[in-house]
C-alpha positions in Angstrom: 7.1 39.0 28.6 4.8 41.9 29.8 3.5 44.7 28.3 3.8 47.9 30.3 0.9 49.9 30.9 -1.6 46.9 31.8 -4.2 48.5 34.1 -6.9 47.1 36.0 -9.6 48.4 38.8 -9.4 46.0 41.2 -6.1 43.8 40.9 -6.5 40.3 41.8 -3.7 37.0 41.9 -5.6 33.8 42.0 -3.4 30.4 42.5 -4.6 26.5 42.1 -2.2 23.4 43.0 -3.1 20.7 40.7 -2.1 17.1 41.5 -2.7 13.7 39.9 -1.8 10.7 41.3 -1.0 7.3 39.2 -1.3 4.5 41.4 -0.7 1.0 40.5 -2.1 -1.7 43.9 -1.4 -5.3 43.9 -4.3 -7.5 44.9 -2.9 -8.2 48.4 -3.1 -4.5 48.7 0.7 -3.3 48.4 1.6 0.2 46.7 3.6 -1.6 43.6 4.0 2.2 42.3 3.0 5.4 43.0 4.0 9.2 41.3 2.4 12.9 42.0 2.3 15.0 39.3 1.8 18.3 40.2 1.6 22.2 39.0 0.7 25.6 40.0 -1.1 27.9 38.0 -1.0 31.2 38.5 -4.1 33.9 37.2 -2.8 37.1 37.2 -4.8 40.2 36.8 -2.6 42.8 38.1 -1.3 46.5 37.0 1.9 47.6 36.4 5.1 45.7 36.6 4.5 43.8 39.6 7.2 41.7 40.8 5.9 38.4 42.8 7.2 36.2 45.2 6.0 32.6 46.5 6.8 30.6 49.2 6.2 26.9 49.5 7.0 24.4 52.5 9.3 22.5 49.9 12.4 21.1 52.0 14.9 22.5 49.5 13.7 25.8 50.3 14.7 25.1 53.4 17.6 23.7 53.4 19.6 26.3 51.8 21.8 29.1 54.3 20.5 26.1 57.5 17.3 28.0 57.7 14.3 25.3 59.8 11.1 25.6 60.0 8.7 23.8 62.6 6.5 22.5 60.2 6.4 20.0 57.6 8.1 19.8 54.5 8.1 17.6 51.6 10.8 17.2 48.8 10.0 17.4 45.4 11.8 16.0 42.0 12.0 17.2 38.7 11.2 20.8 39.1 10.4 22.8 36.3 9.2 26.5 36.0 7.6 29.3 33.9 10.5 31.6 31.9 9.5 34.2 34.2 11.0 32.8 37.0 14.0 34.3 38.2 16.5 31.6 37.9 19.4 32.8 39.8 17.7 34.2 42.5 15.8 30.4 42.7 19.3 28.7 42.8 21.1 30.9 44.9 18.5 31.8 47.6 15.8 29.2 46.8 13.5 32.1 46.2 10.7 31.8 43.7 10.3 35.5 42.0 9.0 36.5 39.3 7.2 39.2 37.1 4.2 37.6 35.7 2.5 37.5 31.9 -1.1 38.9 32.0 -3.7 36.8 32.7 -3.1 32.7 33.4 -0.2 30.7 33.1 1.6 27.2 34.5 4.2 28.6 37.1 5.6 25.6 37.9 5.5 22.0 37.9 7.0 19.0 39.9 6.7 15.6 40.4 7.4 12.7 43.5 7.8 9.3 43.6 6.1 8.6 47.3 4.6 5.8 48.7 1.2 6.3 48.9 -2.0 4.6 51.1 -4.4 4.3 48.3 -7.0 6.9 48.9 -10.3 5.0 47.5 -9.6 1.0 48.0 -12.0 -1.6 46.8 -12.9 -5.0 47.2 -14.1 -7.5 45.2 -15.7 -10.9 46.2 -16.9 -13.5 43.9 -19.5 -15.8 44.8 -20.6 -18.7 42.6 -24.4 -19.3 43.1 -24.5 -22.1 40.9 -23.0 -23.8 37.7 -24.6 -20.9 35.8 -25.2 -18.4 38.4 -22.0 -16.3 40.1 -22.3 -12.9 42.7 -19.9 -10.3 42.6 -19.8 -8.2 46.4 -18.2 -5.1 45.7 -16.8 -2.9 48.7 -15.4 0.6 48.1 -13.7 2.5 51.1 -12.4 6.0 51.2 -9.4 6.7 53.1 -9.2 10.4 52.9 -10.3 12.8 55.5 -13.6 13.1 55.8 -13.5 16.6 55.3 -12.7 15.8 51.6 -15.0 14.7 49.2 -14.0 13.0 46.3 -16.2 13.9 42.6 -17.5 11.8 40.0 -16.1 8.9 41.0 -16.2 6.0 38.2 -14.7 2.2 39.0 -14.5 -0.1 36.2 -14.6 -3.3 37.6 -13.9 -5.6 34.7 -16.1 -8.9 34.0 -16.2 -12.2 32.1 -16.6 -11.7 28.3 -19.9 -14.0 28.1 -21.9 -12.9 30.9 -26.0 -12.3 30.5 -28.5 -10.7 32.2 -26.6 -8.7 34.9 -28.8 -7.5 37.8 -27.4 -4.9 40.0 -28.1 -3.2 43.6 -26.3 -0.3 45.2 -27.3 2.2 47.7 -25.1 4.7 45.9 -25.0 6.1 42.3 -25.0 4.5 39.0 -24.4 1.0 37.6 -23.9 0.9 33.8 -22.6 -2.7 31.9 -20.2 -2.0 28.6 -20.1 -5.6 26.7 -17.7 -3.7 24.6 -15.0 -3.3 27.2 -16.4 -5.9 29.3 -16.6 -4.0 32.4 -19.2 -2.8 34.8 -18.7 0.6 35.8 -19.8 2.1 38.7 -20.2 5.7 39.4 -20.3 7.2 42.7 -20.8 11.5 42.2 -20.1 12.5 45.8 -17.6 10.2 48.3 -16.9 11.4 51.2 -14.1 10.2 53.4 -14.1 8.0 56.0 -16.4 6.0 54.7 -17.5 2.6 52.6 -20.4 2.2 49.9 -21.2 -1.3 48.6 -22.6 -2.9 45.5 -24.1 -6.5 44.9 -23.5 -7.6 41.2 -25.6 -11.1 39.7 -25.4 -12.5 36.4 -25.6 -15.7 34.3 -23.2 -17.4 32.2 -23.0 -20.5 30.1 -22.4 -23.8 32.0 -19.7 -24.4 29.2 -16.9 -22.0 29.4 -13.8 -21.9 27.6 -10.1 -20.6 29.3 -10.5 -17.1 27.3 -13.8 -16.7 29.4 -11.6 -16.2 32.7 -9.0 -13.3 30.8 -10.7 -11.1 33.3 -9.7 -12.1 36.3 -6.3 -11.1 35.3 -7.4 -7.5 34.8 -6.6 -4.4 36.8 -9.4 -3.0 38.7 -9.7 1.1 37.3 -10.1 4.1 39.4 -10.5 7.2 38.4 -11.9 10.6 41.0 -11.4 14.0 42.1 -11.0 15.2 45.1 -11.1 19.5 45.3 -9.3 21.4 47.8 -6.9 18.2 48.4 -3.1 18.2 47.7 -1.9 14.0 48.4 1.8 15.4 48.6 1.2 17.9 51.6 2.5 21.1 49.6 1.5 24.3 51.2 1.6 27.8 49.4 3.1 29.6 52.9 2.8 33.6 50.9 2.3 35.4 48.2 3.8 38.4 48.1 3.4 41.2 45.6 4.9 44.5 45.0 4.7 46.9 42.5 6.6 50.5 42.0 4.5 52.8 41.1 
């Protein structure tokens, strides 16, 4: 609901798509499964009673009354939006309109099951030295535009749970060892796409080892990044358009 008589000097309608992407990769490299979560949030500092109207390049908006468009669309699944949506006009004519609340809110959110090239993919190779000695060879590619550049960037590769005396060398960012979740993680601040950073890992274990010293090799490697300014699903805010009375 909105209270009549908001009024501000200069009026201003700011809008974000946010999207998070769960990936899980096999080791051979195949997408096993892959979602988009997104949203849109709306800021709205506007006066009056202003009604708005968004258009996306979402197929179903589209493919209502046989209307095409040239460029692309994508379909999304489980579409959900604010209460100040206007519902019937957004199932009869696909239109998304609406009079906002003051200040910021979630307009909408969606989600898609797509398959997905993994957009940071990394390598490991393990090399044993000697009985006591192995070398982990650690290659991280980008696969995004190179454009884009993806933030604080943080892989958890993990590692055997009696390791000593890890040595490390990387050309980019930070190498930090966690005993307690026996894992070396490696943070990268700035990744651009289209491009590959590498890390050399060495450390020492016992020449006895026991079967519960290999429980890591069974272990997922963990990404985790953001990338600003990049939607994965190809959703494009085509207007938005905003009238108001008085």
């Amino acid at each position: 609901s909105r209270t009549p008589g908001i009024k501000y000097k200069v009026n201003q309608a700011f809008l974000d798509v946010v999207e998070k992407v769960n990936s899980l990769i096999s080791h051979k490299g195949e997408m096993l499964r892959s979602e988009i979560v997104g949203q849109i949030n709306l800021k709205a500092l506007l006066s009056g009673i202003p009604t708005l109207k968004l258009g996306l390049n979402d197929k179903i908006f589209y493919e209502v009354s046989g209307r095409t468009t040239s460029s692309k669309t994508i379909e999304m699944d489980d579409l959900k939006f604010h209460n100040c949506v206007n519902m019937n006009k957004f199932e009869n004519e696909r239109i998304i309109e609406f009079v906002p609340p003051d200040g910021s809110f979630q307009l909408m959110s969606y989600r898609l099951n797509t398959q997905l090239k993994p957009l940071i993919w990394v390598e490991v190779n393990s090399n044993k030295l000697s009985s006591t000695k192995i070398e982990y060879n650690v290659k991280a590619k980008s696969n995004y535009r190179n454009k884009s550049i993806a933030h604080n960037v943080e892989i958890s590769i993990p590692v055997p749970n009696d390791l000593k005396n890890p040595v490390f060398k990387t050309a980019n960012g930070n190498v930090s060892y966690f005993p307690d979740k026996e894992v070396i993680n490696w943070t990268i601040k700035y990744f651009p796409g289209q491009n590959e950073v590498f890390l050399k890992l060495q450390f020492n274990v016992p020449t006895i080892r026991t079967d519960t010293c290999n429980a890591h090799l069974k272990k997922p490697i963990q990404l985790k990044f953001n990338i600003p300014s990049f939607t994965v699903s190809g959703i494009q805010v085509k207007y938005l358009k905003i009238t108001e009375k008085s």
